[in-house]
N, C-alpha and C positions, 0 to 999 in steps of 0.2 A: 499706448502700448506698442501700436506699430511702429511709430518713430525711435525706441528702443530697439525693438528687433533691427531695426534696418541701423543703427548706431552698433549692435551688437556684431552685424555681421560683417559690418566693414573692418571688425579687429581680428576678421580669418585670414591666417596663416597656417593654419593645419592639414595633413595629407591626411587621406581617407584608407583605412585599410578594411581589406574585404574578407570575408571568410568564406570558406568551401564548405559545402554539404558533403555528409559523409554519405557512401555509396556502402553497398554489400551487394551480392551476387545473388542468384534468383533459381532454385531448380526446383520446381512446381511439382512432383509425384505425388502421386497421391498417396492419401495416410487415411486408411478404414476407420470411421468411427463407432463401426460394430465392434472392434479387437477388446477383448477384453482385460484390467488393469488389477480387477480384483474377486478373486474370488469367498462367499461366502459361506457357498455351502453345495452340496453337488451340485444342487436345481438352479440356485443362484449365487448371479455376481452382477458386477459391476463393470459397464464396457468405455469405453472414452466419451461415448455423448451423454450417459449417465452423469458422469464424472462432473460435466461442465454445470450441473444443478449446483454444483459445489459441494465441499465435504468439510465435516467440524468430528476431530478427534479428540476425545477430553480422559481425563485419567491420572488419579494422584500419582506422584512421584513414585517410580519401583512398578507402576500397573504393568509398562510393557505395552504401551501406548506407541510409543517411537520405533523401537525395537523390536514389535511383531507387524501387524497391520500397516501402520508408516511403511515401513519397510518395504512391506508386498506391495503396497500401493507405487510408490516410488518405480521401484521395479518394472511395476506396470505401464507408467508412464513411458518409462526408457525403452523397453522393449515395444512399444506401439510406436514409436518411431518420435515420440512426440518431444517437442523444446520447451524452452523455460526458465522461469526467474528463480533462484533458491537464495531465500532471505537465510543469515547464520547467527544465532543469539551465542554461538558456542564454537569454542576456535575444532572442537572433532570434529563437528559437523563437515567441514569442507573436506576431511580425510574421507569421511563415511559415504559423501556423495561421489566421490572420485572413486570409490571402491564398487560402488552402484554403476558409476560410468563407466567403468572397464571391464565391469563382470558383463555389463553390455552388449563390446564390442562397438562403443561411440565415442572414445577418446578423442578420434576429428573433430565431437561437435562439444566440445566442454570448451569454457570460456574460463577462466576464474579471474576474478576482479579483487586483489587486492592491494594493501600498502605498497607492496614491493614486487607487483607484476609490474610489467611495460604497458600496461593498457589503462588508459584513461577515458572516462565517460565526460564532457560536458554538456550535462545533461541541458541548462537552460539554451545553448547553442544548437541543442538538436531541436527543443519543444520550437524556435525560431523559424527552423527548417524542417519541421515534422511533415510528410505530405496530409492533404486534406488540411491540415489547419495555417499553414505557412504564413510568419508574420502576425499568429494573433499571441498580441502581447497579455491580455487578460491568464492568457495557460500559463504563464511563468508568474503572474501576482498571483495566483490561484494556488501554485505549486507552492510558493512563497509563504505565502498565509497560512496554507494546512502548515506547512513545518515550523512554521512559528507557534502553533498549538499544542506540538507535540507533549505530550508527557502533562502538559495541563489538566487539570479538573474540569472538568464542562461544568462550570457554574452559572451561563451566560450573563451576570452582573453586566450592567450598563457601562459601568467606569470601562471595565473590559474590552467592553467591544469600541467603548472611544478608542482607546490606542489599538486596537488591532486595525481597526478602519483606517485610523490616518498612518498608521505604518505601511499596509496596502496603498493610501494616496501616495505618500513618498515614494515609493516602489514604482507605482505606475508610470509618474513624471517622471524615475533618472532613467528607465527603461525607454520611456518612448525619445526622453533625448539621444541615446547613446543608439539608439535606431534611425533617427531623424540626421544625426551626424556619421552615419554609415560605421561605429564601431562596434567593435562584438559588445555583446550583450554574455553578462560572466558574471559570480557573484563579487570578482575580484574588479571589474569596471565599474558595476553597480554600488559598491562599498565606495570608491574613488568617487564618483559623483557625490554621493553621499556627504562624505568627508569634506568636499573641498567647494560644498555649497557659500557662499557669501552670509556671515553671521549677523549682520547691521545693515540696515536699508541704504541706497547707492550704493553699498560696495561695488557691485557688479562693474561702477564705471573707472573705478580706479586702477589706474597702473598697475600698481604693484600687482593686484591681485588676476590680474589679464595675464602678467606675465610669468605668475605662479601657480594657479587655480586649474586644476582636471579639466574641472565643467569650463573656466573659461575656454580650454583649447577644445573642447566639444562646439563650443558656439562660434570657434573660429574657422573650424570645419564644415560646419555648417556654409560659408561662403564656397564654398567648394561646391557644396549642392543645390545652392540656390535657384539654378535656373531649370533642373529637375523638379522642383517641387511642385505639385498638385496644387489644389486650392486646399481641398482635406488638406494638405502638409499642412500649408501656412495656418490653419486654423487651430491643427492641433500643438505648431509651434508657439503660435501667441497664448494658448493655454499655458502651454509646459513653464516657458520663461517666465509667464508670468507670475507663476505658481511659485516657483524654484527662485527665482530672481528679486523679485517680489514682497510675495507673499509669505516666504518663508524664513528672510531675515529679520522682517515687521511683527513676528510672532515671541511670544513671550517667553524669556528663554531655559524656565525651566520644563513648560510642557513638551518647549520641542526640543532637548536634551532626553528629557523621556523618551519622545517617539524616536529619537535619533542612536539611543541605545536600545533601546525593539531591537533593532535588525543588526545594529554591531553582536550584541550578545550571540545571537544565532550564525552569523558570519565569520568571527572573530575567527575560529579554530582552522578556515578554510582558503584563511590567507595566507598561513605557513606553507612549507615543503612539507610533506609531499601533497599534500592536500591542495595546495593550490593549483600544482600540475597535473593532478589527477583531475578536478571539476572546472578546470580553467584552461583559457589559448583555444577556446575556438576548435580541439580534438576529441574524436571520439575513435577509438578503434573497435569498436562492438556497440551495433546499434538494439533496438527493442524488435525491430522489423525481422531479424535476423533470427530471433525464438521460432518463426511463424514459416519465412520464404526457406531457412536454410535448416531447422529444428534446431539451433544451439539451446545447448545447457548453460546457460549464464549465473553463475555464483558469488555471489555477492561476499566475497570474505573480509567483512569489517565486525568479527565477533564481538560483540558488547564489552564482555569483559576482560579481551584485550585492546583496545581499541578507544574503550571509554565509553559507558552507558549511554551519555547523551549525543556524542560523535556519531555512535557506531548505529545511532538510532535513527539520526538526522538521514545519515546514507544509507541503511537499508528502506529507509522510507520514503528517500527522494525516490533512487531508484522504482521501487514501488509505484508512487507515482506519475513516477515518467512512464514506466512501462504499461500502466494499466490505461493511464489518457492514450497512447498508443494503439494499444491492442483494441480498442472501443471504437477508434478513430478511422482503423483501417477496411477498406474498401472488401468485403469479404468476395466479392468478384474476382478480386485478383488473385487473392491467396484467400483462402479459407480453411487451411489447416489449424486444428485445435495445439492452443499452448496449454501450461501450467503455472502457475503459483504457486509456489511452499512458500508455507511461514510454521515454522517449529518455534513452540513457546511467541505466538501470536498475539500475547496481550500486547509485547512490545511496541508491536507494529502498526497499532492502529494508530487512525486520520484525523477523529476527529471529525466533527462538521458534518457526522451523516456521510461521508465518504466513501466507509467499508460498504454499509447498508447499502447506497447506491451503485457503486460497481457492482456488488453479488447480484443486484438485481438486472442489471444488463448481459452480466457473464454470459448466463446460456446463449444469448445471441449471438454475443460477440465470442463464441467457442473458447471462453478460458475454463479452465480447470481450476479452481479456487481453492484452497487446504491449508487450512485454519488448526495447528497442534494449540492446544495449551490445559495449564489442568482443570480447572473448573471455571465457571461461569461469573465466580465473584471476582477472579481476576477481572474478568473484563467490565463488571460492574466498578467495580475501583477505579479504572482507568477513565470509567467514561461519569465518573465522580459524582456515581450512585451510593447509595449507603444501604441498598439492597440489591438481587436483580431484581431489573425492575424495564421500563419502555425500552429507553435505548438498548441494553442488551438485547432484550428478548426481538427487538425489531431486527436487529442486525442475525441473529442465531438464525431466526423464522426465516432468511434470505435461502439457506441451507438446504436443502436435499437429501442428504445421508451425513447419519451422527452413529458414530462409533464410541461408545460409550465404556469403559472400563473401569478399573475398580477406584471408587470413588471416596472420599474421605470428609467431604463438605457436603453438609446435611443438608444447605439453599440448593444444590446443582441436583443433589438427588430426590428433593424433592420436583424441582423443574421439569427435570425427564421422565419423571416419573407422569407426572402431569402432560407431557406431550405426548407420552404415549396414550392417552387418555386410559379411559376409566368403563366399567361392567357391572352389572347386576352378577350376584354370586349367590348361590341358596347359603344361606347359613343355619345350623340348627342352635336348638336351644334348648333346654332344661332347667323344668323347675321341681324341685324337690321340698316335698312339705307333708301332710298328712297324705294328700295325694301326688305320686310320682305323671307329670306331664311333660311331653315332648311336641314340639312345635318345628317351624321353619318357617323360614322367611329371604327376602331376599332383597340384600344391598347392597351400595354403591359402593363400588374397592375398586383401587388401581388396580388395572393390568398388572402393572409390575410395581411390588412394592419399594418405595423406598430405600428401603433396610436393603434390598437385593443388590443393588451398586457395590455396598461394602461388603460382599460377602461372595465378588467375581474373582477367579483366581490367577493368582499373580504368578508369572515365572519365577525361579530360585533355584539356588545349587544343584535339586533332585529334578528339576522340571522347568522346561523350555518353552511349555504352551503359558498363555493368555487369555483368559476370557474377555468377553464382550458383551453389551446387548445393542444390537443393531437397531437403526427404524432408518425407513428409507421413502419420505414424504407420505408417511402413509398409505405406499401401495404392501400389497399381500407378498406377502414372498412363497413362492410354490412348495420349497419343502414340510409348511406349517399345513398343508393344505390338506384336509382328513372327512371323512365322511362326516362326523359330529361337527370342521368347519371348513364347509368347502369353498369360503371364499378366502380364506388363510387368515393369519395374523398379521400385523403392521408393523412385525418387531419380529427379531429373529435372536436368538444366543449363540451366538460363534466362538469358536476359540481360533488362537492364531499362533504358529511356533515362530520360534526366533530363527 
């Protein structure tokens, strides 16, 4: 295999192009994480370090879910000084937040990220140069692989995670070459290796395909850097080539036609204009660091249903998880100002892979603000290709901290809540009538809060502007419940909220 590599690199004739790190500006004031984002009720609210427990808004369609609570939260966010990602399932949405950002007075720190702004993210070119993790190539197969899951059934079938694994191996190899050969690393170079790998064993050494082949001028390139390289280089080069050169035109050609469309499928849309220039070339004009050192409002406007459900899903979730490996990754020494997450209509959004679960469980440290809209729970049962709720949801919900709860229409969610608020002994009486009239009591096990009472919370409409709610907030007491019969409060509170 050495003897190839050193045959390989005597056919470089390639120049090396290098990419710059994107920079942003740095103004450190400080941002109280007492200020408060939402209020409940006189006694209580909700302040920015609450916040970062994370929050799950649920509420049928018409509850007033968005449009009341959302709202004041949102608000809350803006007016504490605080930045952030805002994912858009819905083209108002980027109107509604823009009208949130000017009633502000932070028009300076709004970002909007769409089809037809001037601003471009490439995002795998920053995770390359992200600080703290710089050059680990596993962040971009890692980003890679959740988005290739997207919108799947979590079945974990065997067959499954065969092609998922060896689309991740393909992925790893044209990555570390087009790293090893000093080019950007893009999904648009990454495709190009991809594509113009050698179909038939030897090809690698024929003419023609030297003189036509991507990857051959990545390995001609490579002579450019040869006297650079480490030992690690040379060892993870005799891997790659061998892999790619190899072992992958020796392979049988309809598995790896399978594995080889994996990643075209998920790619294909991002090769075009505008798409290309917007996630491709090595640019980013707004980075995720820039939420935290500068508080930008970054807006993701690629609405589902303009955009295209599985498009508009792939980028409000790359983003997503660019910025969340970011914000976990970053040194809270330097900056430790708290960001946000919006995801309105949240089923969309999810990772997959135990992803969400795991970010909500580091949030608090890492000071994000996590906010979760969608309407009930079987959504996200569906998604994560349960036929109930059932572990996965409820592992992911349990990550949460305050659940704002409105009027409800699905009888699985309001059973759930119902059951997280837990449960009391109640006297109940009784009567028996017969020759003799007897009266008894007793006493048993009833929800807190029944079921039935989700559907029966009241909605905004033509004549009225409020919204009900029933709050719980991990189980601490909230002080206005708090009464001499029970003076350590209740775990739940009923709020209403106007539009």
């Amino acid at each position: 295999m050495k003897n190839t590599l050193r045959f390989l690199l005597l056919l470089a004739t390639a120049a090396i192009n290098r990419s710059c790190t994107p920079s942003y500006a740095a103004s450190l004031e400080g941002l109280s994480t007492n200020q408060r984002v939402l209020s409940l009720s006189p006694l209580d609210h909700i302040d920015v370090h609450d916040s970062c427990s994370g929050t799950i808004i649920t509420g049928s369609s018409g509850s007033g879910k968005s449009t009341t609570a959302a709202m004041h939260l949102a608000r809350g966010f803006l007016a504490a000084g605080m930045g952030g990602l805002v994912l858009t399932a819905k083209r108002e949405e980027t109107e509604v937040w823009r009208r949130y950002v000017f009633e502000a007075g932070r028009e300076k720190d709004l970002i909007v990220f769409s089809p037809d702004s001037q601003h471009a993210f490439d995002g795998i070119h920053y995770l390359m140069n992200m600080p703290g993790t710089k050059g680990d190539h596993e962040n971009i197969v890692e980003v890679f692989s959740t988005l290739l899951a997207i919108g799947k059934k979590e079945q974990g079938a065997p067959s499954d995670r065969y092609w998922e694994q060896s689309s991740e191996k393909l992925m790893r190899h044209s990555i570390k070459l087009l790293f090893l050969a000093g080019q950007p690393v893009s999904i648009a170079n990454i495709d190009k290796v991809i594509q113009s790998l050698p179909t038939r064993p030897g090809e690698y050494a024929e003419p023609e395909w030297n003189a036509e082949s991507f990857t051959a001028s990545l390995i001609a390139a490579l002579k450019q850097r040869e006297n650079t390289f480490t030992k690690a280089n040379w060892n993870d080069l005799e891997h790659v080539t061998e892999t790619l050169l190899i072992k992958w035109p020796a392979m049988d050609p309809k598995p790896r036609s399978s594995i080889e469309s994996t990643w075209s499928a998920m790619a294909d849309s991002f090769l075009f204009e505008p798409y290309r220039s917007l996630f491709s070339g090595s640019r980013c004009t707004f980075v995720p660091d820039q939420t935290t050192f500068e508080n930008k409002i970054i807006i993701c406007a690629f609405p589902l249903l303009q955009v295209g459900i599985a498009r508009g899903r792939f980028v409000n979730c790359m983003l997503k998880l660019i910025f969340m490996q970011s914000w976990l990754a970053r040194d809270l020494k330097q900056c430790d100002r708290p960001a946000f997450l919006w995801q309105d209509e949240a089923a969309y959004y999810l990772l997959g892979k135990g992803r969400d679960s795991f970010y909500q469980q580091t949030c608090r440290g890492a000071r994000i603000a996590n906010v979760m809209i969608f309407q009930n729970l079987s959504q996200i049962a569906e998604e994560f290709g349960e036929h109930q709720i059932s572990a996965k949801t409820q592992t992911l919900v349990s990550n949460f901290s305050l659940r704002l709860m409105f009027g409800q229409n699905d009888p699985d969610t309001n059973q759930a809540c119902a059951k997280m608020i837990g449960q009391h002994y109640r006297d109940m009486e009784s009567t028996n009538i017969g020759q003799d009239v007897s009266i008894g009591r007793s006493q048993q096990l009833q929800f807190r809060v029944l079921p039935d009472d989700f559907t029966r919370l009241r909605r905004p409409d033509l004549d009225s502007k409020v919204a009900e709610c029933i709050v719980y907030n991990g189980g601490a007491p909230f002080e206005i419940t708090k009464t001499s019969d029970c003076p350590q409060g209740k775990s739940y509170l009923r709020a209403a909220f106007s539009r």
